[in-house]
C-alpha positions as CSV (number, residue, x, y, z in Angstrom):
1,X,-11.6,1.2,27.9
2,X,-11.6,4.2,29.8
3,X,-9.6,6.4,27.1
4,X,-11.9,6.0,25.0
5,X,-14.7,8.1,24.5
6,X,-18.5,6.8,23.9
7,X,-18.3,8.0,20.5
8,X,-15.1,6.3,19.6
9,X,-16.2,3.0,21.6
10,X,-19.8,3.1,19.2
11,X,-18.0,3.6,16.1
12,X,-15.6,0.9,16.6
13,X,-17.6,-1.3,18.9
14,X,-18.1,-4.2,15.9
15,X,-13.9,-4.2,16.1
16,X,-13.7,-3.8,19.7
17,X,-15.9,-7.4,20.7
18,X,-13.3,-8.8,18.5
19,X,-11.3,-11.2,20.9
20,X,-8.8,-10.5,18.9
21,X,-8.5,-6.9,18.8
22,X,-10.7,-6.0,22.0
23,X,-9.3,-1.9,23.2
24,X,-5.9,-2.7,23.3
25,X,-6.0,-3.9,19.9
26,X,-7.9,-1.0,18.9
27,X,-5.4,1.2,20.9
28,X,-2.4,-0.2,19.0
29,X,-4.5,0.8,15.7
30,X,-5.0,4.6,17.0
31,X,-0.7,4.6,17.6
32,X,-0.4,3.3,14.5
33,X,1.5,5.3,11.6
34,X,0.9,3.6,7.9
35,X,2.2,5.4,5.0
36,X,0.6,5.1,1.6
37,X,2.4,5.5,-1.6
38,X,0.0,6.4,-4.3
39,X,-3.9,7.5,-3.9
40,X,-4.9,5.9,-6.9
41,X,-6.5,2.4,-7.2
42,X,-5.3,0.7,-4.8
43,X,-4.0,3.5,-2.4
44,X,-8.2,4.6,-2.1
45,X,-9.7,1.5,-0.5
46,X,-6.8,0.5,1.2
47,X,-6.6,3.7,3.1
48,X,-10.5,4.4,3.2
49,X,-10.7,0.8,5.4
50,X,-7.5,1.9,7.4
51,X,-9.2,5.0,8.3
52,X,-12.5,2.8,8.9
53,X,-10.5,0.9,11.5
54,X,-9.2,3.7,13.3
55,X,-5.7,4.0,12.2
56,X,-4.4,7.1,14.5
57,X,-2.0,8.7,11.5
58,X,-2.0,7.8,7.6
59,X,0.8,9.3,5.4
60,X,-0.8,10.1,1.7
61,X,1.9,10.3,-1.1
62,X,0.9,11.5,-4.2
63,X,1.7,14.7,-6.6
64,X,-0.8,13.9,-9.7
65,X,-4.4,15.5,-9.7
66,X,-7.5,13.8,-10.0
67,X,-8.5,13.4,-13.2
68,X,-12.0,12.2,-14.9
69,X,-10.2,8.6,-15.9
70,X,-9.2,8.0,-12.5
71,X,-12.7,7.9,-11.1
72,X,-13.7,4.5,-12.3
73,X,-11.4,2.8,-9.7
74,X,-10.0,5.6,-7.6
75,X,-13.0,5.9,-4.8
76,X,-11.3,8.4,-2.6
77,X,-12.1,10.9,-5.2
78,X,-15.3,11.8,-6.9
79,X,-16.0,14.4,-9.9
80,X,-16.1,17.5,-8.2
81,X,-12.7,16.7,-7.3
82,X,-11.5,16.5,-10.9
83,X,-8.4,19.0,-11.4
84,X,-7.3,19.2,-7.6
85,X,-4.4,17.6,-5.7
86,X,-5.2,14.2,-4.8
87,X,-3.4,14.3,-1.7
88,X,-5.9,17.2,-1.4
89,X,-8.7,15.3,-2.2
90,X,-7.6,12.0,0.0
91,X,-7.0,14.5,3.1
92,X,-10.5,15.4,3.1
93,X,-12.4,12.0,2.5
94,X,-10.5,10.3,4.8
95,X,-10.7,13.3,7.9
96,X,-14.8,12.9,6.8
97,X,-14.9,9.2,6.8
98,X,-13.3,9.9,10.2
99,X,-12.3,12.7,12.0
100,X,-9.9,10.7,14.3
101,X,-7.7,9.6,11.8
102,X,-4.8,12.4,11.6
103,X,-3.7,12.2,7.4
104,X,-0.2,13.5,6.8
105,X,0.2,14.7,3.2
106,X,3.5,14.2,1.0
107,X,2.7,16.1,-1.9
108,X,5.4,14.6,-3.9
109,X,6.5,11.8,-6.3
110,X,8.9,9.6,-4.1
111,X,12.7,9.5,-5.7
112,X,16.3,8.4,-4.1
113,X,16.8,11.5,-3.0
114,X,13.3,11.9,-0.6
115,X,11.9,8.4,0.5
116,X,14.1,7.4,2.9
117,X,13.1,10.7,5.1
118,X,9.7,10.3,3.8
119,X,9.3,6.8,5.5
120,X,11.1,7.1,8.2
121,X,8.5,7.6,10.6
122,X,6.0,5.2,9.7
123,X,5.7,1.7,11.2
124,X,4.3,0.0,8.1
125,X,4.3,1.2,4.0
126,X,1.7,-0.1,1.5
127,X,2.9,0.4,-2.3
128,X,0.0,1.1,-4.3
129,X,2.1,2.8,-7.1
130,X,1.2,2.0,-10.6
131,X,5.1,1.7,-12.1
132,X,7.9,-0.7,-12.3
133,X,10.7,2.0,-11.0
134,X,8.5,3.0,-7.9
135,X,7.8,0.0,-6.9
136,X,11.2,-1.2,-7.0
137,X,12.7,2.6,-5.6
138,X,9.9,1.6,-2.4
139,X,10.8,-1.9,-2.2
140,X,14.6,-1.0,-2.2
141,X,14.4,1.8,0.4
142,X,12.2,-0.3,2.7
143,X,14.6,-3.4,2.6
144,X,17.5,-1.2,3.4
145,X,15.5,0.7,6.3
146,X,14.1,-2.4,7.4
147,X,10.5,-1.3,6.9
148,X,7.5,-3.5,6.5
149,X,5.9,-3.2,3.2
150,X,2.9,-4.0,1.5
151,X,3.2,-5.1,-2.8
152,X,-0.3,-4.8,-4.4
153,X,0.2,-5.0,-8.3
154,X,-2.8,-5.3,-10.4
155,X,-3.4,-5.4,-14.3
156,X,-6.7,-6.0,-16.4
157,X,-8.4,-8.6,-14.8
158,X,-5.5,-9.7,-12.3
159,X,-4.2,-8.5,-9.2
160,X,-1.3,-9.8,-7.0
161,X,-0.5,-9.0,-3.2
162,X,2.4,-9.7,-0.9
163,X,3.9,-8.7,2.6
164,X,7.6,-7.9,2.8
165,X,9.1,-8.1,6.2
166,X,12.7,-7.1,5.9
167,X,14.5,-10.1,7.4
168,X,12.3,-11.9,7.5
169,X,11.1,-13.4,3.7
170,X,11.5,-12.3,0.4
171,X,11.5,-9.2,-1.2
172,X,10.3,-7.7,-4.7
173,X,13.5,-8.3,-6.1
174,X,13.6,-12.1,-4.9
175,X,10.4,-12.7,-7.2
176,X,11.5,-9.8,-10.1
177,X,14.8,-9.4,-9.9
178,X,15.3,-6.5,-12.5
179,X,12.5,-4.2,-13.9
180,X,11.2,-5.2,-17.3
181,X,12.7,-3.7,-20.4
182,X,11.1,-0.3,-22.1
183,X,8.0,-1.1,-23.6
184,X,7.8,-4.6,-23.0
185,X,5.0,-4.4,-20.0
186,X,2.0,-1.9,-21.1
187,X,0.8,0.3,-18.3
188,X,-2.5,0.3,-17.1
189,X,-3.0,2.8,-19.8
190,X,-2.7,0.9,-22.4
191,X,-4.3,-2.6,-21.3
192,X,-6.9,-1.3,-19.5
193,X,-8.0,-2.8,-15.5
194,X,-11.1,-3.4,-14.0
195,X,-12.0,-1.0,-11.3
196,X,-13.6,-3.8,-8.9
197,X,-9.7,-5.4,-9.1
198,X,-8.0,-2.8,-7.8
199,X,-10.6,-2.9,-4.9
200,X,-9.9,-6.2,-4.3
201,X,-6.1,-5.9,-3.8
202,X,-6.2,-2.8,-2.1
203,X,-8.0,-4.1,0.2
204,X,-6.5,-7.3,0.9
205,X,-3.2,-4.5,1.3
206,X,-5.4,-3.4,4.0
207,X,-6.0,-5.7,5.6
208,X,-2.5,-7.1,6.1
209,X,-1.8,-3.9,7.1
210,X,-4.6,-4.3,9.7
211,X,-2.8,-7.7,11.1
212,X,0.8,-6.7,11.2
213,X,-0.2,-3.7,13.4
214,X,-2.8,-6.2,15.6
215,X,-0.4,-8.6,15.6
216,X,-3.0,-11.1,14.6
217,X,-3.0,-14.5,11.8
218,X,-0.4,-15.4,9.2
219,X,0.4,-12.5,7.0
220,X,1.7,-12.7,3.3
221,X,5.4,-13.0,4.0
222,X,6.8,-15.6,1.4
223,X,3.8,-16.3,-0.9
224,X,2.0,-14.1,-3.3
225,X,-1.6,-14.3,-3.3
226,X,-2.8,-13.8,-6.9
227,X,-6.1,-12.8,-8.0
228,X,-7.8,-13.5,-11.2
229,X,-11.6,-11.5,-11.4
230,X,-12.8,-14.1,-15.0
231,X,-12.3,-17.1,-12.8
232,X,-13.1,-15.0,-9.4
233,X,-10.2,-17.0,-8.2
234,X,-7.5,-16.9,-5.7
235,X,-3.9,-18.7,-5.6
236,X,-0.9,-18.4,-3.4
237,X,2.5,-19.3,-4.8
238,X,5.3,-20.0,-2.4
239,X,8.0,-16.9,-3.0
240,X,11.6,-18.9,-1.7
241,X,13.9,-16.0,-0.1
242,X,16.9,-15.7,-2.6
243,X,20.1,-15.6,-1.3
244,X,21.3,-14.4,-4.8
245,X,19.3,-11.2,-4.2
246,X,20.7,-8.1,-5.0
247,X,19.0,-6.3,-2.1
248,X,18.6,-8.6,0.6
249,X,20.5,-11.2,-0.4
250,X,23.7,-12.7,1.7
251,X,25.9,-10.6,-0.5
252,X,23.6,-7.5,-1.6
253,X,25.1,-5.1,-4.5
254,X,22.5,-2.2,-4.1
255,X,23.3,-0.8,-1.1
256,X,22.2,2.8,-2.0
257,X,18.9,4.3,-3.9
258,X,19.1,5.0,-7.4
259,X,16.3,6.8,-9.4
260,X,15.4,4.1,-12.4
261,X,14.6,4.5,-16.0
262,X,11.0,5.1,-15.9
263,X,10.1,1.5,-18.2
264,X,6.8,1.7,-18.3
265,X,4.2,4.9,-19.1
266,X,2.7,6.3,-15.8
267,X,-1.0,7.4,-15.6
């Protein structure tokens, strides 16, 4: 414990007592790098509790600005933030929530042609994008570079989480193989999602984010752990590995990054 200071071991003391964390869990947490796609829903309280923890260095990608809509689930932004960068406004919650935390901004939306440089130096990736061709551009570029990745997905009243550990399970594409036609899947937009949803999934991302650094409990790989907020219930479905898959299958056919047809509207 002597590397840390007394301020750093009272503000993470209720971690630290934690057999299963204890310093040297905490000092794998301060080494850590965790890159977040997306400070919207579920990209605020996953990295606010990341943060929190005392995770040393947190990549923020976003290129939107805040706008007023966003504040009923976004909680890394507030009003007078309304009109500025959110990566803008993300850097300077999370460096007040706790100066510690370094945050790296990527100003940017992610596309074949950035993300695998983007990622490259992070140990761990959480997708809290709100789009069928991110999430499958992030889920594609982490099987192929062997990253660790976090799904959250959520949708009215339902959200949906799962860990992807290249080599390990399945990926997106063994549970979706393709992205939905145009039109058939209404964004968030349209349909509408509770706020209090999006903290639930984001934080669950969290939080396997939290144990894959700690090295701690059974993480998400293979099953998708589905919310539903009516019934305040939780599920998890097995998720087999396909072999058939196109992207980390025995014989995969996408073996480079392509830029898809943006099927659904985006914020």
């Amino acid at each position: 414990m002597s590397d840390f200071t007394d301020e750093q071991v009272k503000r993470y003391s209720r971690q630290i007592i934690l057999p299963q964390v204890g310093g040297k869990g905490q000092r794998k947490l301060f080494e850590a790098k965790v890159l977040i796609i997306g400070a919207g829903g579920l990209g605020s309280p996953a990295s606010l509790y990341l943060a929190a923890a005392g995770v040393g260095h947190l990549g923020i990608v976003d290129s939107d600005e805040v706008e007023v809509s966003n504040l009923q689930r976004q909680i890394l932004h507030s009003t007078r933030d309304v009109g500025r960068p959110k990566t803008s406004s993300a850097k300077d919650r999370l460096t007040n929530l706790n100066p510690d935390v370094e945050v790296i901004v990527h100003e940017v939306r992610v596309t074949s042609e950035n993300i695998l440089n983007i990622i490259k130096d992070y140990d761990i990736v959480i997708d809290g994008s709100d789009n069928f061709p991110t999430r499958y551009l992030v889920n594609d570029a982490c099987v192929i570079s062997r990253k660790p990745l976090s799904h959250g997905g959520i949708f009215r009243f339902d959200g949906q989480a799962i860990t992807i550990i290249p080599g390990k399970g399945p990926c997106y594409r063994c549970l979706f193989p393709e992205p939905p036609p145009r039109g058939l899947v209404p964004s968030c937009q349209e349909a509408g999602i509770l706020g209090a949803v999006a903290g639930v999934i984001g934080l669950i991302q969290a939080n396997e984010v939290l144990k894959f650094i700690l090295d701690i409990g059974e993480l998400l790989v293979g099953k998708l752990l589905i919310f539903n907020a009516l019934e305040s219930s939780f599920r998890q479905v097995a998720v087999p590995k396909d072999k058939n898959c196109p992207v980390c299958g025995d014989n995969p056919t996408i073996t480079e990054l392509i830029d898809y047809e943006e099927f659904c509207s985006l914020r």
